[in-house]
PAGU-560837 format. One record per residue: x, y, z of N, C-alpha, C in turn. Coordinates in nm, 3 decimals. Layout:
residues N
X,Y,Z,X,Y,Z,X,Y,Z
...
END
This chain:
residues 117
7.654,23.455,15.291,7.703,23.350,15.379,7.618,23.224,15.358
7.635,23.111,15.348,7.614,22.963,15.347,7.503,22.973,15.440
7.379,22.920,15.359,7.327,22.869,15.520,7.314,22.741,15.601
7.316,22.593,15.448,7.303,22.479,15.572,7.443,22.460,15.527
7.508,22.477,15.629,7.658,22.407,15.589,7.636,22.264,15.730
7.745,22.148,15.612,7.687,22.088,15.762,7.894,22.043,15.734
7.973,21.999,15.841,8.115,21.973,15.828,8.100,21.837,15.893
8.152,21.721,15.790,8.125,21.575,15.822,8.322,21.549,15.858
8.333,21.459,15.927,8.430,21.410,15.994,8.446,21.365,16.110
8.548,21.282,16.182,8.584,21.250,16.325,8.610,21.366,16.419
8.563,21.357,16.512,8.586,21.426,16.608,8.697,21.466,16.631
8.798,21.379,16.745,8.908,21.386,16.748,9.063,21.426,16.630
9.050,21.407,16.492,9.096,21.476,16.401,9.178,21.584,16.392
9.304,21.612,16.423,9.347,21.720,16.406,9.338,21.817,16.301
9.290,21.752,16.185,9.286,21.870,16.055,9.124,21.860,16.080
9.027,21.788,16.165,8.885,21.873,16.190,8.889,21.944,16.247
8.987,21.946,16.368,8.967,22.040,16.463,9.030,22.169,16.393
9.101,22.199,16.309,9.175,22.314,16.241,9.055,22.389,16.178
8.975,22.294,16.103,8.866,22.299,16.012,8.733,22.381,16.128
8.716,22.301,16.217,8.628,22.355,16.321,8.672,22.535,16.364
8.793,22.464,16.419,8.881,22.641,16.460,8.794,22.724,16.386
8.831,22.733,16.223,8.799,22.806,16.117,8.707,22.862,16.148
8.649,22.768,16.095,8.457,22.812,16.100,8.409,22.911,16.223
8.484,22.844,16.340,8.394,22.888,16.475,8.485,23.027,16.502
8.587,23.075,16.427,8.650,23.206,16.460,8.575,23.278,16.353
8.554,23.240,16.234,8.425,23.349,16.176,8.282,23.341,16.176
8.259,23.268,16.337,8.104,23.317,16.318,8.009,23.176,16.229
8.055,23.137,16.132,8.019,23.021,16.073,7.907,22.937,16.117
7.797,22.923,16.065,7.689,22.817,16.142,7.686,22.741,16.093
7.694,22.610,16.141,7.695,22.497,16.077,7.689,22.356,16.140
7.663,22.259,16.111,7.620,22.090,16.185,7.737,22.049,16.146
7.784,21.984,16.274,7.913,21.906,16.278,7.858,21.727,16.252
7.841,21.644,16.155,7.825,21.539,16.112,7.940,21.436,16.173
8.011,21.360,16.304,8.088,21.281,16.340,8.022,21.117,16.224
8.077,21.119,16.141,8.072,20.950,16.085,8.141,20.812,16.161
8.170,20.838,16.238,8.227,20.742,16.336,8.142,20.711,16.411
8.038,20.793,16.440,7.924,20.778,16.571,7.786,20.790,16.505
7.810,20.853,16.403,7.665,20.913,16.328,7.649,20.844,16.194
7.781,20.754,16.196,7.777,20.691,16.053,7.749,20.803,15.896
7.768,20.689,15.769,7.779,20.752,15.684,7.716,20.645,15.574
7.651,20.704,15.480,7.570,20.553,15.384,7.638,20.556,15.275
7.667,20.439,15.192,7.718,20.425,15.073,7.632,20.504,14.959
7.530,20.544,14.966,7.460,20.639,14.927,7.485,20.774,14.911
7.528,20.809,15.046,7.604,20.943,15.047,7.754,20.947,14.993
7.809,20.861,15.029,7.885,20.888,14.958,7.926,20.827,14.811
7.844,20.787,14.778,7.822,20.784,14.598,7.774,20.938,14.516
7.704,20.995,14.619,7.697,21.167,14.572,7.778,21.201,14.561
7.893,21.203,14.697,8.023,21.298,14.639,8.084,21.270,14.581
8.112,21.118,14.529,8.217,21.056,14.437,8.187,21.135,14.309
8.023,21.135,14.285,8.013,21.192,14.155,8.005,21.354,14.171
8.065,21.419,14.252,8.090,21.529,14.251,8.223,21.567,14.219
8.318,21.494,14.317,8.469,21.525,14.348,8.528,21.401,14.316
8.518,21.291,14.291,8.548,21.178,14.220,8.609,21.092,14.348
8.590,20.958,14.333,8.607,20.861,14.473,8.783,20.871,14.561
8.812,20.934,14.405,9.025,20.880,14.516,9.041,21.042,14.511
8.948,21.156,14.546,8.977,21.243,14.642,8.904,21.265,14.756
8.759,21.153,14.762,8.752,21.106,14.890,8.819,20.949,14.971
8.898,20.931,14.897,8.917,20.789,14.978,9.122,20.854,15.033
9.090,20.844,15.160,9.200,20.839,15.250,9.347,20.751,15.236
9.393,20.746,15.130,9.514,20.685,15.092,9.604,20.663,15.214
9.663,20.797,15.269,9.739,20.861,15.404,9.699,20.754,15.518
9.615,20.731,15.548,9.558,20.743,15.654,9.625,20.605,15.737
9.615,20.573,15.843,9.659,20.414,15.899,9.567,20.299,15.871
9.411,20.322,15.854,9.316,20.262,15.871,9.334,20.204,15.715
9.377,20.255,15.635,9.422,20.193,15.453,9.508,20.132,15.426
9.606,20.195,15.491,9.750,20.157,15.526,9.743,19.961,15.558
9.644,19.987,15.702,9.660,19.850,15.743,9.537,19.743,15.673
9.510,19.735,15.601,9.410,19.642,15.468,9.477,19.601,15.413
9.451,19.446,15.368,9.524,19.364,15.310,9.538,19.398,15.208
9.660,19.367,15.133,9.687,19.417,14.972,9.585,19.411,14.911
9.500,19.289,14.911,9.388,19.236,14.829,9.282,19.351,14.808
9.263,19.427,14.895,9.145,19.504,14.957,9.204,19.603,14.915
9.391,19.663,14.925,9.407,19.811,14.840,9.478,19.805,14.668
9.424,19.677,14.621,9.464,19.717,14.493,9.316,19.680,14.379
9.390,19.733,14.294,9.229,19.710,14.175,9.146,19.753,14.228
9.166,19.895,14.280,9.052,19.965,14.318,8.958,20.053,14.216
8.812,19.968,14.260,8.742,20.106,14.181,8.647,20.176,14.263
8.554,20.257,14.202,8.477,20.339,14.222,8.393,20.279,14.391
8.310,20.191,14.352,8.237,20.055,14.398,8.329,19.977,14.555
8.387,19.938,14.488,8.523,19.891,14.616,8.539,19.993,14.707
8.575,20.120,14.668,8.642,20.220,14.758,8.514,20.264,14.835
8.407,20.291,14.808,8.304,20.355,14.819,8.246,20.265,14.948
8.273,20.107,14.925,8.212,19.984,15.028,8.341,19.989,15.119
8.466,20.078,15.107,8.574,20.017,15.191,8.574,20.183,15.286
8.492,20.281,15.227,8.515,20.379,15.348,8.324,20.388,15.385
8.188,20.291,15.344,8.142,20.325,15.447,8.132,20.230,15.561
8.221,20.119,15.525,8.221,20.008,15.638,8.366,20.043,15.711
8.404,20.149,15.679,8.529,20.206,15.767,8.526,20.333,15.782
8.435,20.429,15.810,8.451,20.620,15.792,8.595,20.636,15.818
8.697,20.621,15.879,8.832,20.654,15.879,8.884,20.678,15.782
8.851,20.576,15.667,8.920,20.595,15.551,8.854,20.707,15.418
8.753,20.783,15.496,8.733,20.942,15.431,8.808,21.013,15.489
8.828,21.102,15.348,8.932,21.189,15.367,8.875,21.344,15.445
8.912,21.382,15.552,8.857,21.507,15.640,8.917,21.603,15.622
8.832,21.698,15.612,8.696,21.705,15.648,8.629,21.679,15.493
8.509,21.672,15.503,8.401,21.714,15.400,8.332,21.799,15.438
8.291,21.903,15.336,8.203,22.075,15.400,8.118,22.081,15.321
7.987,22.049,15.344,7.905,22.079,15.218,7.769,22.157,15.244
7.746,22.213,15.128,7.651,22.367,15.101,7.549,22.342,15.062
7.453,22.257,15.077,7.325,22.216,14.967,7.433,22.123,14.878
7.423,22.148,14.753,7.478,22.032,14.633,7.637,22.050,14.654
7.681,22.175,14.681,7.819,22.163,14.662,7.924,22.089,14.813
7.990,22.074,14.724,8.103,22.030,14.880,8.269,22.029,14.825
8.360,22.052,14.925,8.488,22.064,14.996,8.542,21.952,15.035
8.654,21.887,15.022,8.672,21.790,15.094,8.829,21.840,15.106
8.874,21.819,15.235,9.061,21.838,15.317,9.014,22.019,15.315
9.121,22.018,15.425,9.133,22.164,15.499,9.243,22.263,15.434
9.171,22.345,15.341,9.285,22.447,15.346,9.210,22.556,15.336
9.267,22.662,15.446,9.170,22.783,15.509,9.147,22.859,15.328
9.266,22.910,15.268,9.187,22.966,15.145,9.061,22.894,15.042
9.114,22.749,14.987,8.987,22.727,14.989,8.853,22.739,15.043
8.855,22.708,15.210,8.737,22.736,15.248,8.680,22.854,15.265
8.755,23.010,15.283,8.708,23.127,15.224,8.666,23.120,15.124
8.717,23.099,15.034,8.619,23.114,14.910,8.486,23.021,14.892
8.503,22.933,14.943,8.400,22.825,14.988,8.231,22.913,15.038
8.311,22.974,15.136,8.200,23.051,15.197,8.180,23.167,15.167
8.220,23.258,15.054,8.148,23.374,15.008,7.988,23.301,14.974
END
């Protein structure tokens, strides 16, 4: 079993709270990270970009992208996206689950079983 798992996202969130469910019906220990309140550094998330690459953390879906001026959602790169979700955490994509170096990002219960062997 995982030991520092920490699960970064908004509170309120319906696919955190699914994500939370999860965890907390098997027992799961782990730090709930809110980036809305607890913030998030362009730092950190330049790690996971170079883990899981930036446009499967950057929130396409979301309303908070949605409503940015064209200017701001096109010719996106690495750099741009990275300055446009930590001066907005909304526009990460939730949850993120991470193990020491590795991490998860969006909720789907089989992934995260296997996540946590």
């Amino acid at each position: 079993m995982p030991k520092h798992l920490t699960l970064y996202g908004i509170k309120n969130c319906d696919t955190m709270k699914k994500a939370r469910a999860f965890l907390d019906e098997r027992g799961v220990d782990y730090v709930f990270h809110d980036y809305k309140t607890q913030g998030v550094t362009a730092a950190q998330l330049a790690a996971w970009s170079k883990k899981v690459g930036w446009e499967r953390l950057l929130n396409r879906a979301g309303t908070t992208f949605k409503k940015l001026p064209d200017a701001d959602r096109q010719n996106l790169t690495e750099a741009k996206a990275i300055a446009l979700m930590a001066a907005q955490p909304s526009m990460i994509k939730r949850p993120v689950l991470q193990n020491g170096a590795a991490i998860l990002v969006g909720f789907k219960p089989e992934e995260y079983s296997a996540f946590l062997v």
